[in-house]
N, C-alpha and C positions, 0 to 999 in steps of 0.2 A: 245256782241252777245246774241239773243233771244236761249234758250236750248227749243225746245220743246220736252217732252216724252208721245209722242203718239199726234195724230194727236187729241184729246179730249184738250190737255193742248191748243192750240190755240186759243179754241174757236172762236170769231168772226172771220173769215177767214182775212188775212193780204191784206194789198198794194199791187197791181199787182207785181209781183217777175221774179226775171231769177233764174231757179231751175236743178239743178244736181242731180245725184242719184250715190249712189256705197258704198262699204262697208269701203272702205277710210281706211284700215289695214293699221297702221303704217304712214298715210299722208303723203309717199313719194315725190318726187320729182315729178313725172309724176302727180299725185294727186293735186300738188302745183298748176302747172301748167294750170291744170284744171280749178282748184280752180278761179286761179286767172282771168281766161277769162270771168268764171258768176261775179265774182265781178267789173271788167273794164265795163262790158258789161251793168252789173244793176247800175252803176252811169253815164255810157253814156247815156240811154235811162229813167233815174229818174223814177228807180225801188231797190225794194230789190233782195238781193241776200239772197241765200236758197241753202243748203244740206241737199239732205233727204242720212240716213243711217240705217243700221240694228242692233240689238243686237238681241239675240247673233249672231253670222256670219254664215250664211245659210246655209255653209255646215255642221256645226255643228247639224244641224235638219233635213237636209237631209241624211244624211252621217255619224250617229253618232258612226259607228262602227269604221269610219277611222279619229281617233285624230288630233286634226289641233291646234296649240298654238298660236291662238290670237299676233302680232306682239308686241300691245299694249293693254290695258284696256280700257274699255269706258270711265272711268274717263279722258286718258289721250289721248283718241282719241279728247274726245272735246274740251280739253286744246290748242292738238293742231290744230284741224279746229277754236278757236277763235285766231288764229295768223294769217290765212289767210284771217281777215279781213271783214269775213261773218258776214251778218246782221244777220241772224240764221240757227240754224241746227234744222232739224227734225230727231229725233232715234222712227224708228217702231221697237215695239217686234216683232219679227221673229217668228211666228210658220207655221205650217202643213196649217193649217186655212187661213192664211194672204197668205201665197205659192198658193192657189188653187185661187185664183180668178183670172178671164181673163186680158191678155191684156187690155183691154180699161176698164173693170172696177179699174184697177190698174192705170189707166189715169186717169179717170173721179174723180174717192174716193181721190186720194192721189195729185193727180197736180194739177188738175182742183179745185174741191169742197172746199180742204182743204190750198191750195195753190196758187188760183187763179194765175197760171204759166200764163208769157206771152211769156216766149220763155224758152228754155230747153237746155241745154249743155251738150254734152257725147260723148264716141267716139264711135267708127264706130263697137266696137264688144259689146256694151251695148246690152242687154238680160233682158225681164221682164216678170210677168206674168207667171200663170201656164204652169209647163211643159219648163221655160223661152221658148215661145212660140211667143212672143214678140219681135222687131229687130229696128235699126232705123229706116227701110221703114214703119214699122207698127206706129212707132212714129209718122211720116211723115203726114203720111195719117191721124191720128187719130189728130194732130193737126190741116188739114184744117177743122175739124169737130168740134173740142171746141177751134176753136183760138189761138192757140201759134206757134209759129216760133222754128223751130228745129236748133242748132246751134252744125255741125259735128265738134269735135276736135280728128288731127291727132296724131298715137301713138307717145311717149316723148320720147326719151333715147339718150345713145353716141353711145356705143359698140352694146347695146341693148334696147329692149324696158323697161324700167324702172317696175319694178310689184312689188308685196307685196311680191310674190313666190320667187323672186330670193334674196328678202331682208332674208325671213324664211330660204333661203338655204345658205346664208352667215352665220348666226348665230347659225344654225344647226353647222358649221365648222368652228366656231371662228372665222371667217372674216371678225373683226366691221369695222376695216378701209376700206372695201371696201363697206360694208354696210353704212357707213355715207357716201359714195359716192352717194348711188342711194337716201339715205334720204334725206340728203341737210342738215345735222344735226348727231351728235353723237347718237347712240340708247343708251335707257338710262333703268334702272330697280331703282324703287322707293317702298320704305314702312317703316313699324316701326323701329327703329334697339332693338335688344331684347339683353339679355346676352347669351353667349356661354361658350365657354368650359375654355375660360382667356387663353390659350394656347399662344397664341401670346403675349400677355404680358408679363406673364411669359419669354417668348423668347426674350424680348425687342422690339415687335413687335407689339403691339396691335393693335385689328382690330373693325372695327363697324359691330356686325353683321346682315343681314338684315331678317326678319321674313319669313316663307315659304311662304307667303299668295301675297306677294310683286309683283306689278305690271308690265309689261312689259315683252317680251321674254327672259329668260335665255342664255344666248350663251352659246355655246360649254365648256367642264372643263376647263382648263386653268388659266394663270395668264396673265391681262392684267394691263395698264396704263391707266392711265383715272379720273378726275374730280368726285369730293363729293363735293354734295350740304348739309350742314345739317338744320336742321328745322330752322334756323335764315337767310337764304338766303347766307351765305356763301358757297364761292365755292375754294375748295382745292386741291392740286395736290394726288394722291393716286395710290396705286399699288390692284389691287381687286383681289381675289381670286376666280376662282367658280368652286366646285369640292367637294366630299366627304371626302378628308383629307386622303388619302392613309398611307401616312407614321404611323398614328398615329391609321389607320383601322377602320377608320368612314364608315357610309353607309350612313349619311342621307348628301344629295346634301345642299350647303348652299352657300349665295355669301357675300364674308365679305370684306372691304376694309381697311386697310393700309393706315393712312393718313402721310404724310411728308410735312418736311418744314413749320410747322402752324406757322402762324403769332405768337409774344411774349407778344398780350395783355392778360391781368392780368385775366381775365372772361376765359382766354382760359384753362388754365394752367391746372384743372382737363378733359378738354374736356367731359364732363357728355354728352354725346349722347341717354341715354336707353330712350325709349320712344318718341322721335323725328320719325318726318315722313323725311326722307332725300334719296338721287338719287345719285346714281352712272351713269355716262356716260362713255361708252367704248371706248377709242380711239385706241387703237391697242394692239396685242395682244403678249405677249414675249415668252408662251411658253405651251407649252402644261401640264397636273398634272403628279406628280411626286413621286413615295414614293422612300424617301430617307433612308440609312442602318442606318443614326446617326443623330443625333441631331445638330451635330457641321455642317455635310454637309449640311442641310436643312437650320439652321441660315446665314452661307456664299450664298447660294443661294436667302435667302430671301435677302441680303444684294445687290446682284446685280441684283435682278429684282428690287430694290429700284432704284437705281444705274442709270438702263436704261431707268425706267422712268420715271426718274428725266429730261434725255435729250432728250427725246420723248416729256414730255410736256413741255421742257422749249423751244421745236424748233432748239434744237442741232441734233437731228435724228428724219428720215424718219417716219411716219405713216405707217408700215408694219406690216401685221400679220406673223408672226412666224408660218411656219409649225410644224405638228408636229413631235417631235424628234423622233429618232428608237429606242434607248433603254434610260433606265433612266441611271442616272447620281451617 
């Protein structure tokens, strides 16, 4: 897949294209979906296929007083728009500037000029243009005027319409497993693993911990089960922590994982992880943070969130998020 950053990297304008637009937070399910009708569409009709998207997320420039947490990172938005098979993505920088221009010159500059669009893919509540001023029927119209065919797609979901919002509001409240329902995929949170406080090894528990700076949305405190990839492409069963460490009267938030079960090759045996780029994926969540009175109850507990998800991920039990409990333990 072609990355363009900014509609300058181009240059010679491309192959007539079948082109989408949206901010593609998280490349859920409904996004998938989309995704996949410009790419059927652009080898049916022997064109490319094209995502334009935004950095940073427009509400973020609109609206910077009301905080909004990114689902994913750029890095890993584009990671995964090249799994849906796009011939390329476009990322426009988002500013105040790029916002004010009309409808059709938001046509004309960006699908038309730089894109040579022959037909256009979105659904029925896409919005462009200053003011989003802009609507399908203005697409409509403005494509019998520079040549492209409008192609409406209805909203996606089961229970409901599949969004980024209700993915943000699953992990808001620990709810990966129901979150890797609307994704089509585990959410995941990736970066350096750095050292920490050794507390868990100490405890016979060691954990990889991941840097604050680390990619992806944070879920809720909590202890879940879930998959560690480390920078060799290994992929591990692990128990993940995210939460400030109550018992021990931490404040800074951190997310560290508990790997179990590692294979018994000989390269393994130190598992040296500092400084590797490595991804935890959430699969469900066992329990809510916890400060414990003793050391000895905290280790018996760490022993059974091992314990359950060990048959969480071995497919012995359910993918459920765990409410959270009323008092601690």
């Amino acid at each position: 897949m072609q990355y363009w950053a900014g509609t300058a990297a181009i240059g010679i304008p491309p192959a007539p294209s079948v082109v989408t637009l949206g901010n593609f937070d998280g490349v859920h399910r409904g996004h998938q979906a989309v995704l996949k009708v410009v790419v059927d569409t652009a080898k049916q009709h022997d064109l490319k296929s094209v995502a334009v998207t935004f950095d940073p997320h427009p509400r973020l420039v609109h609206l910077p007083e009301e905080p909004l947490v990114p689902i994913v990172s750029l890095p890993q938005k584009i990671s995964l728009l090249e799994t849906c098979e796009l011939d390329a993505t476009l990322v426009i920088h988002y500013t105040l500037k790029f916002a004010a221009q009309t409808a059709e010159e938001f046509v004309k500059n960006i699908l038309v000029d730089a894109l040579n669009a022959r037909m256009v893919v979105v659904g029925a509540d896409t919005r462009f243009g200053a003011g989003n001023s802009g609507d399908i029927n203005t697409l409509r119209k403005l494509g019998k005027v520079y040549d492209f065919m409008v192609v409406e797609v209805d909203d996606i979901g089961e229970t409901e319409r599949w969004s980024s919002t209700w993915v943000r509001e699953t992990l808001t409240k620990g709810r990966v497993a129901e979150a890797s329902r609307i994704l089509g995929r585990y959410h995941s949170v990736e970066g350096e693993i750095v050292h920490g406080h050794a507390r868990g090894r100490e405890l016979g528990y060691p954990t990889a911990n991941f840097a604050n700076d680390s990619q992806g949305m944070i879920p809720a405190d909590g202890v879940y089960a879930g998959w560690f990839t480390n920078g060799s492409g290994q992929r591990l069963p692990a128990a993940i922590s995210v939460g400030s460490n109550p018992t021990f009267n931490d404040v800074v938030r951190t997310v560290e994982a508990h790997i179990f079960d590692r294979p018994e090759h000989e390269e393994l045996q130190d598992f040296n992880l500092y400084g590797q780029h490595c991804t935890v994926e959430f699969v469900a969540r066992l329990r809510g943070m916890l400060a414990f009175e003793g050391i000895e109850a905290l280790i018996d507990q760490m022993e059974a969130d091992v314990c359950k998800s060990r048959a969480i991920l071995s497919g012995n039990a359910p993918e459920i998020d765990a409410p959270e409990p009323r008092s601690a333990r």
